[in-house]
PQR file of N, CA, C, O and H, with PARSE charges and radii, in Angstrom:
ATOM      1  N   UNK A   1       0.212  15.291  10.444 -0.4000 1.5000
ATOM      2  CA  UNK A   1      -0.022  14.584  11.659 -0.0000 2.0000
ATOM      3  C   UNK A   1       0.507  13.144  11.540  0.5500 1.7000
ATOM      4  O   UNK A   1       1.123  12.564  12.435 -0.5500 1.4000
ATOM      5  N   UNK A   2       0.233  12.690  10.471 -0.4000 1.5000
ATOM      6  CA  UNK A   2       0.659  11.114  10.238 -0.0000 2.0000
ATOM      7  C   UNK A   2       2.533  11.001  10.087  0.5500 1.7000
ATOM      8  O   UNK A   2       3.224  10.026  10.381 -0.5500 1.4000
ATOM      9  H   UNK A   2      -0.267  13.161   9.744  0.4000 1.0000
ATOM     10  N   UNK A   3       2.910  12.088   9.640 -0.4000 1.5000
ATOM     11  CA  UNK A   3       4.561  12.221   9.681 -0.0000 2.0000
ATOM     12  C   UNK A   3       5.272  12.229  11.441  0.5500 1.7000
ATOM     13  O   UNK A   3       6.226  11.699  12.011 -0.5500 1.4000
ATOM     14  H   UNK A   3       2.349  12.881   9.401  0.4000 1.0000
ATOM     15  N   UNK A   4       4.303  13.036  11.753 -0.4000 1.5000
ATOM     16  CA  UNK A   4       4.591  13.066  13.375 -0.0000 2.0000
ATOM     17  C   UNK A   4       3.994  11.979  14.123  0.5500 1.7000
ATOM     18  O   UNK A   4       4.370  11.975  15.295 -0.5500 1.4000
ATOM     19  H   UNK A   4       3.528  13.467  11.289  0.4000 1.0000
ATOM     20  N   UNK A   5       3.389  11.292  13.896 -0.4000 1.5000
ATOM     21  CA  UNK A   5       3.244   9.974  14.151 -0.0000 2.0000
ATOM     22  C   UNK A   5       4.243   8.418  14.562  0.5500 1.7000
ATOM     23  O   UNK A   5       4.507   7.548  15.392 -0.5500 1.4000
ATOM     24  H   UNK A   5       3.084  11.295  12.943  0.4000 1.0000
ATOM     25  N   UNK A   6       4.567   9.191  12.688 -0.4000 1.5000
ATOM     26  CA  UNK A   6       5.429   8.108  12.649 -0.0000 2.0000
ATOM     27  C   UNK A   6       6.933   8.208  13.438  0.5500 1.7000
ATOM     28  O   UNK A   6       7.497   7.251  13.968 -0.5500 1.4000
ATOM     29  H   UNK A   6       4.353   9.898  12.013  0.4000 1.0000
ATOM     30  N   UNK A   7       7.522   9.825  13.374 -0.4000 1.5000
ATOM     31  CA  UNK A   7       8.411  10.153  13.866 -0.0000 2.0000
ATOM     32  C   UNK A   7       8.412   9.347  15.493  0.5500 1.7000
ATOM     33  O   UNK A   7       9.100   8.435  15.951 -0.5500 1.4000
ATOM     34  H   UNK A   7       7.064  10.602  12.943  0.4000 1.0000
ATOM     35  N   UNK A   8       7.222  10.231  16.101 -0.4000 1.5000
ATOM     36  CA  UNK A   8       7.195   9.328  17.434 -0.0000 2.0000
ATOM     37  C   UNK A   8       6.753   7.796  18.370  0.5500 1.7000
ATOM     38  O   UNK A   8       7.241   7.340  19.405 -0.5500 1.4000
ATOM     39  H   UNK A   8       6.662  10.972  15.729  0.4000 1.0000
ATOM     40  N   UNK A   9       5.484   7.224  17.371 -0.4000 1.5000
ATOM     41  CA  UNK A   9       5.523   5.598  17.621 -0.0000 2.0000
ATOM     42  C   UNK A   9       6.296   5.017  16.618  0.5500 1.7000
ATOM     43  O   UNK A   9       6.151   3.795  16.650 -0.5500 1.4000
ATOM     44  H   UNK A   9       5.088   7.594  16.530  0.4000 1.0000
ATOM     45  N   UNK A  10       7.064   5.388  15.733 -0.4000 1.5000
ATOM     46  CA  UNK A  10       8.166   4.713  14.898 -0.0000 2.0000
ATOM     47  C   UNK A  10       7.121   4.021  13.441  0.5500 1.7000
ATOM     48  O   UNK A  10       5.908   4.225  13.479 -0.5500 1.4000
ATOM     49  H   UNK A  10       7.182   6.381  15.707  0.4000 1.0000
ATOM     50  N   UNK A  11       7.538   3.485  12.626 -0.4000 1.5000
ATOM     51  CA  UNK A  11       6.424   2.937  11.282 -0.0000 2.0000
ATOM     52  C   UNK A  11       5.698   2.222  11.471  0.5500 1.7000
ATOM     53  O   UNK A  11       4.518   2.390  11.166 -0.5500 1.4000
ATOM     54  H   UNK A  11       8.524   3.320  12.595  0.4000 1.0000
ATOM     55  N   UNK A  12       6.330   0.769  12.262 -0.4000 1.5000
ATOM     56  CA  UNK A  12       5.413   0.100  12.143 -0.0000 2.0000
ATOM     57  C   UNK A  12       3.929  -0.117  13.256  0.5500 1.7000
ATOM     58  O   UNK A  12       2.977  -0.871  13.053 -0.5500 1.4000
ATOM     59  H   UNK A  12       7.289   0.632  12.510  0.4000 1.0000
ATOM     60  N   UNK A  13       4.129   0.743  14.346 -0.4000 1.5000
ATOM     61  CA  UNK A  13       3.077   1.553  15.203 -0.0000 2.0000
ATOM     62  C   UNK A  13       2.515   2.146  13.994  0.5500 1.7000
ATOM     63  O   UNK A  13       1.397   1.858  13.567 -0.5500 1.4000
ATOM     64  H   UNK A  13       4.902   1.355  14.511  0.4000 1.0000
ATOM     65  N   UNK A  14       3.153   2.816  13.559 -0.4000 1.5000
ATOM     66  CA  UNK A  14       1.767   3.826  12.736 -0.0000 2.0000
ATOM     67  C   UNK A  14       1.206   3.230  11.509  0.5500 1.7000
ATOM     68  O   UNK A  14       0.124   3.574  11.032 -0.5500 1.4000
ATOM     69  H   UNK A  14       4.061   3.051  13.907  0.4000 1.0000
ATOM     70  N   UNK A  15       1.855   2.469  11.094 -0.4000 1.5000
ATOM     71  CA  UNK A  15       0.976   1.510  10.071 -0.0000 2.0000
ATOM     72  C   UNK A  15      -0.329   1.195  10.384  0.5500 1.7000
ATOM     73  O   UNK A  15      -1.360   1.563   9.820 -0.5500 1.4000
ATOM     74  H   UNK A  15       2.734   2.189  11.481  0.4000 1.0000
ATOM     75  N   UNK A  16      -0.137   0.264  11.626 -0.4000 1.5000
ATOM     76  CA  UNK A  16      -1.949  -0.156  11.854 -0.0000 2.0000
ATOM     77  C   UNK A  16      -2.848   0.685  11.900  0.5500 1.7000
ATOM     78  O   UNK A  16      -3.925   0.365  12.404 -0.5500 1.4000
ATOM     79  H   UNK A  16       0.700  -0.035  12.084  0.4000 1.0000
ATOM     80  N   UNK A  17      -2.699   1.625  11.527 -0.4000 1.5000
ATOM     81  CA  UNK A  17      -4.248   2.605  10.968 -0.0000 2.0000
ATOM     82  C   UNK A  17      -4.456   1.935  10.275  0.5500 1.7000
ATOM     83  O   UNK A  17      -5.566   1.407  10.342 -0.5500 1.4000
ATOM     84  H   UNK A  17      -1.824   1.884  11.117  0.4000 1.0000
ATOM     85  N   UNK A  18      -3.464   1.508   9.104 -0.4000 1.5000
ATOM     86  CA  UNK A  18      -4.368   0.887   7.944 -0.0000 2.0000
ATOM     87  C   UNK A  18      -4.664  -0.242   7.531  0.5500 1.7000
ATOM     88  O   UNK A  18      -5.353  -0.562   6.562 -0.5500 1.4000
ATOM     89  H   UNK A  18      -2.563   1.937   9.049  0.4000 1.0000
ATOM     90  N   UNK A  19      -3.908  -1.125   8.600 -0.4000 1.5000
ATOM     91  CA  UNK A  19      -4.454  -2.598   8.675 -0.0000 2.0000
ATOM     92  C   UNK A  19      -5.811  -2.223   9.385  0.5500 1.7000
ATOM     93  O   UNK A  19      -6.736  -2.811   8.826 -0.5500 1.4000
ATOM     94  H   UNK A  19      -3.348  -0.865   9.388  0.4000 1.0000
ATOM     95  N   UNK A  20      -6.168  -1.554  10.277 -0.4000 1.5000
ATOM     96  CA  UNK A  20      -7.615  -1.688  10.907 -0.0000 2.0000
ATOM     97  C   UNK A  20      -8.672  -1.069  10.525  0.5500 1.7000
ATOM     98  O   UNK A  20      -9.802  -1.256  10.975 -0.5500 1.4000
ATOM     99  H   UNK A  20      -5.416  -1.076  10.731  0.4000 1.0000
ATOM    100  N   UNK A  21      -8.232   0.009   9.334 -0.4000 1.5000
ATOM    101  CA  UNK A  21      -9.656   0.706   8.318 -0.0000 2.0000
ATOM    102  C   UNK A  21     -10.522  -0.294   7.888  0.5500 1.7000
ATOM    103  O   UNK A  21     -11.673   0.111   7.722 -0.5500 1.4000
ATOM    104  H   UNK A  21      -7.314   0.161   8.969  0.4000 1.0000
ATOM    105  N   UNK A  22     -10.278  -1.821   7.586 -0.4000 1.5000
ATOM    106  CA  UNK A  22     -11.446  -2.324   6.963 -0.0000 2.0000
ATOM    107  C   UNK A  22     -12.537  -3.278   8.670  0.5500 1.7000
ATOM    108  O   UNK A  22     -13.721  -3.594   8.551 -0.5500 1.4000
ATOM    109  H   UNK A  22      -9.344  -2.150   7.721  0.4000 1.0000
ATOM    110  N   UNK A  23     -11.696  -3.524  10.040 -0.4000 1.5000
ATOM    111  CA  UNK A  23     -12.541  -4.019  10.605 -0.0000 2.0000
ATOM    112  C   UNK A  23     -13.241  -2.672  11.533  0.5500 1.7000
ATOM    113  O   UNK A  23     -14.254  -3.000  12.152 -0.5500 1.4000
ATOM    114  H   UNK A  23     -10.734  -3.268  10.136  0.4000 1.0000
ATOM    115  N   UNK A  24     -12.801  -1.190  11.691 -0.4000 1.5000
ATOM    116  CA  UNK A  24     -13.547  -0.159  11.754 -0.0000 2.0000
ATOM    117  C   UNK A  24     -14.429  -0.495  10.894  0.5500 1.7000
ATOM    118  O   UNK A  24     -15.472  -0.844  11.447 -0.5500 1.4000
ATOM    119  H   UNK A  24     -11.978  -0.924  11.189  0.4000 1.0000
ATOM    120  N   UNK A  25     -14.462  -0.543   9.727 -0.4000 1.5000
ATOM    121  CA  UNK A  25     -15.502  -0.225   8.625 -0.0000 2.0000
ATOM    122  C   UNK A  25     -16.547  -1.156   8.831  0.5500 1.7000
ATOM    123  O   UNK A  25     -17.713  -0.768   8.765 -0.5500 1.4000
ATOM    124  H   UNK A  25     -13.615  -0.259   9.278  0.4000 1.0000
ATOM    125  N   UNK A  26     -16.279  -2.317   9.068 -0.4000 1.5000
ATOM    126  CA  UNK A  26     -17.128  -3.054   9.240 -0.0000 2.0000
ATOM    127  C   UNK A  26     -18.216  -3.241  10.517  0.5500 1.7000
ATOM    128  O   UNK A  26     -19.347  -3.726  10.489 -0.5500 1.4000
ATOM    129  H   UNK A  26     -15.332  -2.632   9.121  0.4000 1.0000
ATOM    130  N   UNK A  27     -17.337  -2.589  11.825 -0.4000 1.5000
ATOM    131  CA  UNK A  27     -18.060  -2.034  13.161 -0.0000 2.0000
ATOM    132  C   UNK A  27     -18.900  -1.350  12.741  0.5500 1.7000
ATOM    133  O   UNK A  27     -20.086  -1.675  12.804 -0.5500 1.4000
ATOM    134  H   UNK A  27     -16.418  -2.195  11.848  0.4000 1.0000
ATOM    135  N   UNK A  28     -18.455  -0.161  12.177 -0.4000 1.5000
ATOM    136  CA  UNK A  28     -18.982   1.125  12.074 -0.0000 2.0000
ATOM    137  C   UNK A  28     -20.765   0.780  11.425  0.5500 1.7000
ATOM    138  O   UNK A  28     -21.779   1.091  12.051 -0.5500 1.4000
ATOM    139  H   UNK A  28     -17.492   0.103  12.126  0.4000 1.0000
ATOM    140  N   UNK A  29     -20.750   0.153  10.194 -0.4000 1.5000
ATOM    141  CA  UNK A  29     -21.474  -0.153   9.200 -0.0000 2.0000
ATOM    142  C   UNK A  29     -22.555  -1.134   9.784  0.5500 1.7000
ATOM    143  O   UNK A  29     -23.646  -1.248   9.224 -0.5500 1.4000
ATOM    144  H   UNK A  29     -19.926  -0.099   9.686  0.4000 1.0000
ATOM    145  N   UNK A  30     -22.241  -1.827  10.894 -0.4000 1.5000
ATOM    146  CA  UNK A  30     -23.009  -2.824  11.653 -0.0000 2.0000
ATOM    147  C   UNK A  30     -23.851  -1.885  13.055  0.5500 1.7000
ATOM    148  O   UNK A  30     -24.939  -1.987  13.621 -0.5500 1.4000
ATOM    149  H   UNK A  30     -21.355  -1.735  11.349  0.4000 1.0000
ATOM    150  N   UNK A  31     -23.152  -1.358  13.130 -0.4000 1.5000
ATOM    151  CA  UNK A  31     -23.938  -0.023  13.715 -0.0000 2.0000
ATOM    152  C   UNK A  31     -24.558   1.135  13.609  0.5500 1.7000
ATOM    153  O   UNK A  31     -25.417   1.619  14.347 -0.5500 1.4000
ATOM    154  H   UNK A  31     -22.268  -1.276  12.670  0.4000 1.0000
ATOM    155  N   UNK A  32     -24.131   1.504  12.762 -0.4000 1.5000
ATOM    156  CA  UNK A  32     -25.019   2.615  12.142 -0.0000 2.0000
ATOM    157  C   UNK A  32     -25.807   2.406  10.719  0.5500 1.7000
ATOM    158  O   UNK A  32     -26.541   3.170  10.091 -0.5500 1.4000
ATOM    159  H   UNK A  32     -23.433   1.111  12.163  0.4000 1.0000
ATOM    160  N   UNK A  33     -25.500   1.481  10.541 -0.4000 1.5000
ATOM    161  CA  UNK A  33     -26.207   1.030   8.955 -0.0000 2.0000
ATOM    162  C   UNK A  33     -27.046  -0.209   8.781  0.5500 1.7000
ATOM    163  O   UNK A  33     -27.672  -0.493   7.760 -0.5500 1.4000
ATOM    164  H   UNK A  33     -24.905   0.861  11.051  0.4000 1.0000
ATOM    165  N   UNK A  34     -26.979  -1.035  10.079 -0.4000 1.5000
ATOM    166  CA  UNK A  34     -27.644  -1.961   9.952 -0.0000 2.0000
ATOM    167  C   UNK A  34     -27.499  -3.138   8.927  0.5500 1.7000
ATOM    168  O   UNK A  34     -28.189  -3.883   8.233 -0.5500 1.4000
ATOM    169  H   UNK A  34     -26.470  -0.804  10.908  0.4000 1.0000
ATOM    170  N   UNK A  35     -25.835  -2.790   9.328 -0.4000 1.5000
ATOM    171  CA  UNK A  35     -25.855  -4.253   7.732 -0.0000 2.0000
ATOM    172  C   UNK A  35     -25.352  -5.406   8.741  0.5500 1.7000
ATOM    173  O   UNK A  35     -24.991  -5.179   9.895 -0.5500 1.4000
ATOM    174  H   UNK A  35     -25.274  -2.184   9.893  0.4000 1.0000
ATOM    175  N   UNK A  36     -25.382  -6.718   8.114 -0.4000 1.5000
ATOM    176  CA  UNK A  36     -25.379  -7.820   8.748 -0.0000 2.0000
ATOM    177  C   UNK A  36     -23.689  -8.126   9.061  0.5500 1.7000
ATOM    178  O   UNK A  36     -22.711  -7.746   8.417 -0.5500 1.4000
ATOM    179  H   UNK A  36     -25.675  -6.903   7.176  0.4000 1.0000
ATOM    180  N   UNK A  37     -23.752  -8.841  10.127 -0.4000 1.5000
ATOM    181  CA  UNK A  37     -22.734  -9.578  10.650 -0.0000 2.0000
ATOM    182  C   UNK A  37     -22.566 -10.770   9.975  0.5500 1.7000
ATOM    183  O   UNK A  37     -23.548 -11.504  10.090 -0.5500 1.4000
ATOM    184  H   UNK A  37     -24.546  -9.149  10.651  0.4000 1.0000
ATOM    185  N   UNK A  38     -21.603 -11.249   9.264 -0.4000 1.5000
ATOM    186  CA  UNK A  38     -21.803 -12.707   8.870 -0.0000 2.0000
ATOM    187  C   UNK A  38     -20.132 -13.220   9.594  0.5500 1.7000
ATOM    188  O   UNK A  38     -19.197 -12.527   9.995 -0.5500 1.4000
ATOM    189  H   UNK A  38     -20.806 -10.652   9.170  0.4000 1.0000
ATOM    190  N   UNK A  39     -20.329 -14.851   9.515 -0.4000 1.5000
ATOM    191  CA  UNK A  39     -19.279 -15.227  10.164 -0.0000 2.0000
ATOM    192  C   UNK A  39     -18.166 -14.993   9.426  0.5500 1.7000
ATOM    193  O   UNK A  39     -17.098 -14.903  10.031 -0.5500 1.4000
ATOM    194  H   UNK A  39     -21.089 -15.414   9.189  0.4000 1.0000
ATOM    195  N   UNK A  40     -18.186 -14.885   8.340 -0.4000 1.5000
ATOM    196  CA  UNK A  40     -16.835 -14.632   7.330 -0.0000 2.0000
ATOM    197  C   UNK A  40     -15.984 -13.472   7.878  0.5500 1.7000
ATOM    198  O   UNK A  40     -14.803 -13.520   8.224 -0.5500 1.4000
ATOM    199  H   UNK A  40     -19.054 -14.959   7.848  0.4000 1.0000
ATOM    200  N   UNK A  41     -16.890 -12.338   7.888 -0.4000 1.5000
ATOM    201  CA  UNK A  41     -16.452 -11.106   8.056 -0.0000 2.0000
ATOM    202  C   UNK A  41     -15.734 -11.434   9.840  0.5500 1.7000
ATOM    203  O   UNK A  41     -14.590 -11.340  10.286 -0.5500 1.4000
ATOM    204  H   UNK A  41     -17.849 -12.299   7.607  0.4000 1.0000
ATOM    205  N   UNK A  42     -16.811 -11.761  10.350 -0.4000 1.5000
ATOM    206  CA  UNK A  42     -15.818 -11.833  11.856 -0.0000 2.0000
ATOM    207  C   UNK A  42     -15.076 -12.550  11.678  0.5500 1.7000
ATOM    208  O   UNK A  42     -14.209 -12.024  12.376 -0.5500 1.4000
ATOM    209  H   UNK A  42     -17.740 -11.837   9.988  0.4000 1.0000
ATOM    210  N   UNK A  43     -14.488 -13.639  11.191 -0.4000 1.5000
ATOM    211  CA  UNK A  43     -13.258 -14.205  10.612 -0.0000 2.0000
ATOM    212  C   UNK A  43     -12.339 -13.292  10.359  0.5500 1.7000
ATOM    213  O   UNK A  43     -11.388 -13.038  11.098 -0.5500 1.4000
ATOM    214  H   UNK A  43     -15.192 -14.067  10.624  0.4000 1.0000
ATOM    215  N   UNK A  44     -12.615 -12.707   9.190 -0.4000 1.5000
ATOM    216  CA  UNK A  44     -11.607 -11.746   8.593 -0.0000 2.0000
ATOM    217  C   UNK A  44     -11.078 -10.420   9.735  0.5500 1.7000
ATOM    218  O   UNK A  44      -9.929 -10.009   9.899 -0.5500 1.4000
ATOM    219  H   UNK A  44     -13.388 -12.913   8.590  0.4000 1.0000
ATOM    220  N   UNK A  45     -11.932 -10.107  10.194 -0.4000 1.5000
ATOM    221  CA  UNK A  45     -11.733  -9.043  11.689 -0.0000 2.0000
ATOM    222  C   UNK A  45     -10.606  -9.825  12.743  0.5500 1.7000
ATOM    223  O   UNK A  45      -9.582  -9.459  13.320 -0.5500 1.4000
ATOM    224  H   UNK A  45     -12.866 -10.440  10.061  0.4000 1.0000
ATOM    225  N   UNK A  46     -11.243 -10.875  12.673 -0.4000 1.5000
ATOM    226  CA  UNK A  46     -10.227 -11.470  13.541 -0.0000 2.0000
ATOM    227  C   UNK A  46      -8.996 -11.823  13.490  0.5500 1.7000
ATOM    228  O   UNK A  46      -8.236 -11.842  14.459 -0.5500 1.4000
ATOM    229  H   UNK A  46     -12.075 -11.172  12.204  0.4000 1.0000
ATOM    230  N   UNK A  47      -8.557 -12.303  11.695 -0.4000 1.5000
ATOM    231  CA  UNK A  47      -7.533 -12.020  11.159 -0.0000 2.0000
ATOM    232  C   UNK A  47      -6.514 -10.790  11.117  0.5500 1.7000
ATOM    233  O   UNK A  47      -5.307 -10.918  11.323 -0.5500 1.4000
ATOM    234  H   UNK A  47      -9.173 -12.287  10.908  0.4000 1.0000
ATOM    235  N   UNK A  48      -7.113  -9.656  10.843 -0.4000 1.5000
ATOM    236  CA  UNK A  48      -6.745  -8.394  10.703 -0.0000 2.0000
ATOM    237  C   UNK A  48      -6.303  -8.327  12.267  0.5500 1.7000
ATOM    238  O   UNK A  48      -5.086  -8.411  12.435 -0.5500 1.4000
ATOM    239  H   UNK A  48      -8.093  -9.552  10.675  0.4000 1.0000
ATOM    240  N   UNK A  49      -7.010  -8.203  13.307 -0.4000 1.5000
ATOM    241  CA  UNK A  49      -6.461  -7.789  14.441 -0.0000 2.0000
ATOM    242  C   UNK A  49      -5.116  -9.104  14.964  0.5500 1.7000
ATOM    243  O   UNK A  49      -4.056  -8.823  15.523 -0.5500 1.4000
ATOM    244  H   UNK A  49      -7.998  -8.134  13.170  0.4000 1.0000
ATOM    245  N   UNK A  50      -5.548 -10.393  14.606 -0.4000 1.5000
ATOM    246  CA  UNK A  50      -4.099 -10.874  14.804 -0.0000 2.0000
ATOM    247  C   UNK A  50      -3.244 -10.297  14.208  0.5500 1.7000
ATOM    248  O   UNK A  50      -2.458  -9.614  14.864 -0.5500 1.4000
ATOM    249  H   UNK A  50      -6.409 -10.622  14.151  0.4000 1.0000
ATOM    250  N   UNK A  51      -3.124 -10.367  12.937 -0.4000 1.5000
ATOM    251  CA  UNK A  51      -2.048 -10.136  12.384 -0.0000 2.0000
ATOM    252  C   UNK A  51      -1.323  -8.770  12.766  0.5500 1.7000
ATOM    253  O   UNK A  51      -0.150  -8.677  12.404 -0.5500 1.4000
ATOM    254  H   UNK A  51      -3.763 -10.922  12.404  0.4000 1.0000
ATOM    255  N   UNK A  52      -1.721  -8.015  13.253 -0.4000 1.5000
ATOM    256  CA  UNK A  52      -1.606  -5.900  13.906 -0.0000 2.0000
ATOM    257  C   UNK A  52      -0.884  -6.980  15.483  0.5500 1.7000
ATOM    258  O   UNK A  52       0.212  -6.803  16.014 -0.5500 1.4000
ATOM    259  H   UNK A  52      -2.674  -8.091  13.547  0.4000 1.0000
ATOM    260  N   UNK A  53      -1.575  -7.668  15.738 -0.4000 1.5000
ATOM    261  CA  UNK A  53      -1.114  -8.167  16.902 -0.0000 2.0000
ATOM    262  C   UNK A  53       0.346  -8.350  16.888  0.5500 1.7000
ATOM    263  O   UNK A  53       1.153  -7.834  17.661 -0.5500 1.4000
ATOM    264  H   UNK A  53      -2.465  -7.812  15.307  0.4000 1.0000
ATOM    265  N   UNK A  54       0.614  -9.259  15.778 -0.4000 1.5000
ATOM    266  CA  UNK A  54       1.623  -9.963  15.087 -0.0000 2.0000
ATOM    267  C   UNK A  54       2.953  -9.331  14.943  0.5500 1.7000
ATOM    268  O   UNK A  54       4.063  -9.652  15.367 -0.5500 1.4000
ATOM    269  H   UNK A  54      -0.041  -9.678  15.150  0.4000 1.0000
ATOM    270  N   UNK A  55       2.540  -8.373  14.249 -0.4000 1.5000
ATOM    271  CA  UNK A  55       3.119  -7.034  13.488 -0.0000 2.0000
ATOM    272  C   UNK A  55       3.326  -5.776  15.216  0.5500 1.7000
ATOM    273  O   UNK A  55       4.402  -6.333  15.435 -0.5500 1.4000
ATOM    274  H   UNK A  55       1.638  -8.112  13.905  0.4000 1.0000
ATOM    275  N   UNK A  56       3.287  -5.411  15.634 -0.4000 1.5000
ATOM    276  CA  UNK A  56       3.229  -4.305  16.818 -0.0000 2.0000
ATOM    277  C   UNK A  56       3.906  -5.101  17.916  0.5500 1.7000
ATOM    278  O   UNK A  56       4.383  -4.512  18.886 -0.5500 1.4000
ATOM    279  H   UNK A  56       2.413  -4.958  15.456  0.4000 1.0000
ATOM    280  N   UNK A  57       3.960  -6.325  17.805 -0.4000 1.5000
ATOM    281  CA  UNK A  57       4.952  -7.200  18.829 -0.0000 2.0000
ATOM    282  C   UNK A  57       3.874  -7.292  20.494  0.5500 1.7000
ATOM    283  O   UNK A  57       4.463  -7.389  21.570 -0.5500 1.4000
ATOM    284  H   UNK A  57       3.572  -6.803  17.017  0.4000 1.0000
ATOM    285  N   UNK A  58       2.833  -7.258  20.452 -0.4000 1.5000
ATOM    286  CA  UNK A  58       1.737  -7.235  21.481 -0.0000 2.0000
ATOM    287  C   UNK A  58       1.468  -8.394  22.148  0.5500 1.7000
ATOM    288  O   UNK A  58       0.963  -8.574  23.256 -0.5500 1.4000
ATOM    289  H   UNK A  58       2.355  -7.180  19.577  0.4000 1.0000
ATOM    290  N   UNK A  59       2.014  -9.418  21.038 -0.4000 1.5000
ATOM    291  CA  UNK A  59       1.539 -10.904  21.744 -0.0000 2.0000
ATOM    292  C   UNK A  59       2.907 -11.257  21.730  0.5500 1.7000
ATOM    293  O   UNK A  59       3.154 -12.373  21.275 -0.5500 1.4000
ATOM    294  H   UNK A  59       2.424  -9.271  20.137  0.4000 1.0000
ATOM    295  N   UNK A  60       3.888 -10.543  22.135 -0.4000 1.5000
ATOM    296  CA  UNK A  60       5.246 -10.531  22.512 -0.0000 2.0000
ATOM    297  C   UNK A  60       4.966 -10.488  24.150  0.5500 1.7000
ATOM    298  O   UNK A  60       5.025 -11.225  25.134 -0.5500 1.4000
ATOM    299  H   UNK A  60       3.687  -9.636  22.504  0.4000 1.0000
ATOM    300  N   UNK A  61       4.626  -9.143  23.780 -0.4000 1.5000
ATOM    301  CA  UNK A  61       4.862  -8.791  25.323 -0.0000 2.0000
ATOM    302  C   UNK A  61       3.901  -9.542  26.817  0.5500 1.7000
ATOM    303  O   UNK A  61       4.185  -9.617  28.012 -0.5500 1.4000
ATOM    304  H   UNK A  61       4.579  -8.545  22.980  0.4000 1.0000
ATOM    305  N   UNK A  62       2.622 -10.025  25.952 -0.4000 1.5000
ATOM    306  CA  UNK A  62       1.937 -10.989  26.628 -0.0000 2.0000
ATOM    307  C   UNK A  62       2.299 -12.329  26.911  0.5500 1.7000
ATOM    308  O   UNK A  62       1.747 -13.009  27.776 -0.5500 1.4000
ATOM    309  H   UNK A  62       2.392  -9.964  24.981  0.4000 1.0000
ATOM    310  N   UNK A  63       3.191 -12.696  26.211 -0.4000 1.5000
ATOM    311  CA  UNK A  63       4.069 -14.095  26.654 -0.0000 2.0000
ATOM    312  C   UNK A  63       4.156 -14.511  28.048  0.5500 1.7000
ATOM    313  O   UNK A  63       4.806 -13.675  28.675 -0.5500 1.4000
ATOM    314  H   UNK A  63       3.639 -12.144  25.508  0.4000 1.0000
ATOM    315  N   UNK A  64       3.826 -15.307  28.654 -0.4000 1.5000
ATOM    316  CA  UNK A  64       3.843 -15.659  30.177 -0.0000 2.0000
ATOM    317  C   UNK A  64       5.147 -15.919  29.628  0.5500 1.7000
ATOM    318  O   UNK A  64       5.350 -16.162  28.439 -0.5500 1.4000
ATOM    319  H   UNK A  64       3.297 -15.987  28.145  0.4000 1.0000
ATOM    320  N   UNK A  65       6.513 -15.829  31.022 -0.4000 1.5000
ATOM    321  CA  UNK A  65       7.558 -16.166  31.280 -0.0000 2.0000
ATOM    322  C   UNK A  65       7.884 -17.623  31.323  0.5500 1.7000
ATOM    323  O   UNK A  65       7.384 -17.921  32.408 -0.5500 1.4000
ATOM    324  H   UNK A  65       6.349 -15.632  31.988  0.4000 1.0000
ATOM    325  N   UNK A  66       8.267 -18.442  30.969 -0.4000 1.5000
ATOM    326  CA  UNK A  66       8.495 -19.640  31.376 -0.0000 2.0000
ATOM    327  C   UNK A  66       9.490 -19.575  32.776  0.5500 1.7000
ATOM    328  O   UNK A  66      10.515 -18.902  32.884 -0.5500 1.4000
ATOM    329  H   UNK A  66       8.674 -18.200  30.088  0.4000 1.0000
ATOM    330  N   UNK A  67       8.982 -20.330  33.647 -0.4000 1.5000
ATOM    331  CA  UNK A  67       9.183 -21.201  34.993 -0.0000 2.0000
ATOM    332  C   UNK A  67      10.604 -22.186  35.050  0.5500 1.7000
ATOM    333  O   UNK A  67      10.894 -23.272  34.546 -0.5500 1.4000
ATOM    334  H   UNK A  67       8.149 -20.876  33.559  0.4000 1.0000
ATOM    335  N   UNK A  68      11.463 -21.020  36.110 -0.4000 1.5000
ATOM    336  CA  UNK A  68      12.702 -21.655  36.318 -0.0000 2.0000
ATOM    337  C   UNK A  68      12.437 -23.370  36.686  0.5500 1.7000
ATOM    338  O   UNK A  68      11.291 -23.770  36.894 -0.5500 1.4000
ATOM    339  H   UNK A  68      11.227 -20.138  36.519  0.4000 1.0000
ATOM    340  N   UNK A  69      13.386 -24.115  36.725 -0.4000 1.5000
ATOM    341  CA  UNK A  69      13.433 -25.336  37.351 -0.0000 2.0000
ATOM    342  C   UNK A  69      14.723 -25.854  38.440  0.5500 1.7000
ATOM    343  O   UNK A  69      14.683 -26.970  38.959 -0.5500 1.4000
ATOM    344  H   UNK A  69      14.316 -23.790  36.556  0.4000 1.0000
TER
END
């Protein structure tokens, strides 16, 4: 499944599975396990999803246009 993946969103689409296994893990674990939120960790979550941001070209495509003159 992960070969056909890659075939069709191309590598670096299919990479971010595994940039985002550790801030899943950390959702997951805050919800069903009752472990604590600390600010570090939402730091680091927040890191991880920029950087997937970064990487997938997402805050490309969100670019407001700059304004003829």
């Amino acid at each position: 499944m992960y070969f056909r993946l890659i075939a069709h969103a191309g590598p670096t689409h299919a990479s971010t599975v595994t940039f985002l296994i550790p801030a899943v893990s950390i959702g997951w674990g805050a919800l069903f396990l009752d472990e604590a939120l600390t600010l570090p960790l939402l730091l680091g979550c927040a890191v991880i999803l920029l950087g997937t941001a970064l990487a997938t070209g997402v805050l490309a495509r969100l670019r407001i246009p700059a304004r003829a003159v």
